[in-house]
C-alpha positions in Angstrom: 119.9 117.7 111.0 117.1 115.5 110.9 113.4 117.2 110.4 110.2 115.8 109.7 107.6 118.6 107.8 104.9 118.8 105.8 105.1 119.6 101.9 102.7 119.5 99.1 103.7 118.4 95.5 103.3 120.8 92.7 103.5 121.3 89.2 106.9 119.1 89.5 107.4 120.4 92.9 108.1 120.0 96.5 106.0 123.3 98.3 107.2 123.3 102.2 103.9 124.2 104.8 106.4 125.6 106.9 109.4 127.4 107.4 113.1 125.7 106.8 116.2 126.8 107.7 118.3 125.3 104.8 120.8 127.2 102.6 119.8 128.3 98.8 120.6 124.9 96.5 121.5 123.0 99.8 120.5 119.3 98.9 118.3 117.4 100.5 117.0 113.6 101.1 113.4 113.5 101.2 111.7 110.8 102.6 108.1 110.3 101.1 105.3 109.1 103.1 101.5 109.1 102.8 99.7 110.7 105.9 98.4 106.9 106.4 102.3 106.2 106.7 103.3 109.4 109.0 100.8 107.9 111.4 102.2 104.6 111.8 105.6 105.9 112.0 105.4 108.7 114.3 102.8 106.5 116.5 105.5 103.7 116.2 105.4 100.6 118.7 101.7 101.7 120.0 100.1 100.8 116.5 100.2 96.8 116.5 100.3 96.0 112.7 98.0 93.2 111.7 98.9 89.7 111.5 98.8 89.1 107.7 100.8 86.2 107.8 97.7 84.5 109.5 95.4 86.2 107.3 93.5 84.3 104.3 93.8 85.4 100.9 90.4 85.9 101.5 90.9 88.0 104.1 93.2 90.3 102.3 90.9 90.3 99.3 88.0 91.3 101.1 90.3 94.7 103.0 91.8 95.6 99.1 88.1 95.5 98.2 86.8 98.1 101.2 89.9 100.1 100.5 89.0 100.5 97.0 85.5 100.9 97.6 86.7 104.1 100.4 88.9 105.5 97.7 86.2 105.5 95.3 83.8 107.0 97.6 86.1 110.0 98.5 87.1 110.5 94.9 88.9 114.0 94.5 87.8 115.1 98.0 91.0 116.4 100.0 92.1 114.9 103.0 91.6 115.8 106.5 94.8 117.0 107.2 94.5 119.3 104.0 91.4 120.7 105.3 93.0 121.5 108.3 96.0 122.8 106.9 93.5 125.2 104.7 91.7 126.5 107.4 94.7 127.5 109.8 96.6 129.4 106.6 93.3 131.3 106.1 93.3 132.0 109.7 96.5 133.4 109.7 
């Protein structure tokens, strides 16, 4: 069976966001992907990566800098997704 869900990680551990039908100790293989990552998988040949191979090191330098600068910005602020996820479990 192969299942894609949502977890958060814990004190050490993997909490599911939803239901799993797997037996008590049953081992799993867990794939571990950023929501950045989930994206560009699930969105597959429609997402055209960019063409870093023709890209300056100047180029590069100058996206690691706005990334860092973006991380920085959002410090401890949760995600978008997580927000999401908050507001439909207090729904519920």
């Amino acid at each position: 069976m192969l299942k894609t869900i949502k977890a958060v990680y814990e004190g050490g551990q993997f909490r599911p966001l939803e239901a799993v039908e797997l037996a008590d100790g049953q081992q799993v293989q867990l794939m571990i992907a950023s929501e950045r990552e989930a994206v560009r998988l699930a969105l597959g040949d429609l997402v055209a990566p960019p063409a870093y191979d023709q890209m300056t090191a100047e180029d590069n330098s100058d996206d690691d800098a706005a990334l860092r600068e973006i991380e920085q910005e959002l410090g401890d602020h949760p995600s978008l997704s997580s927000l999401i996820i908050q507001e439909r479990d207090a729904q519920n």
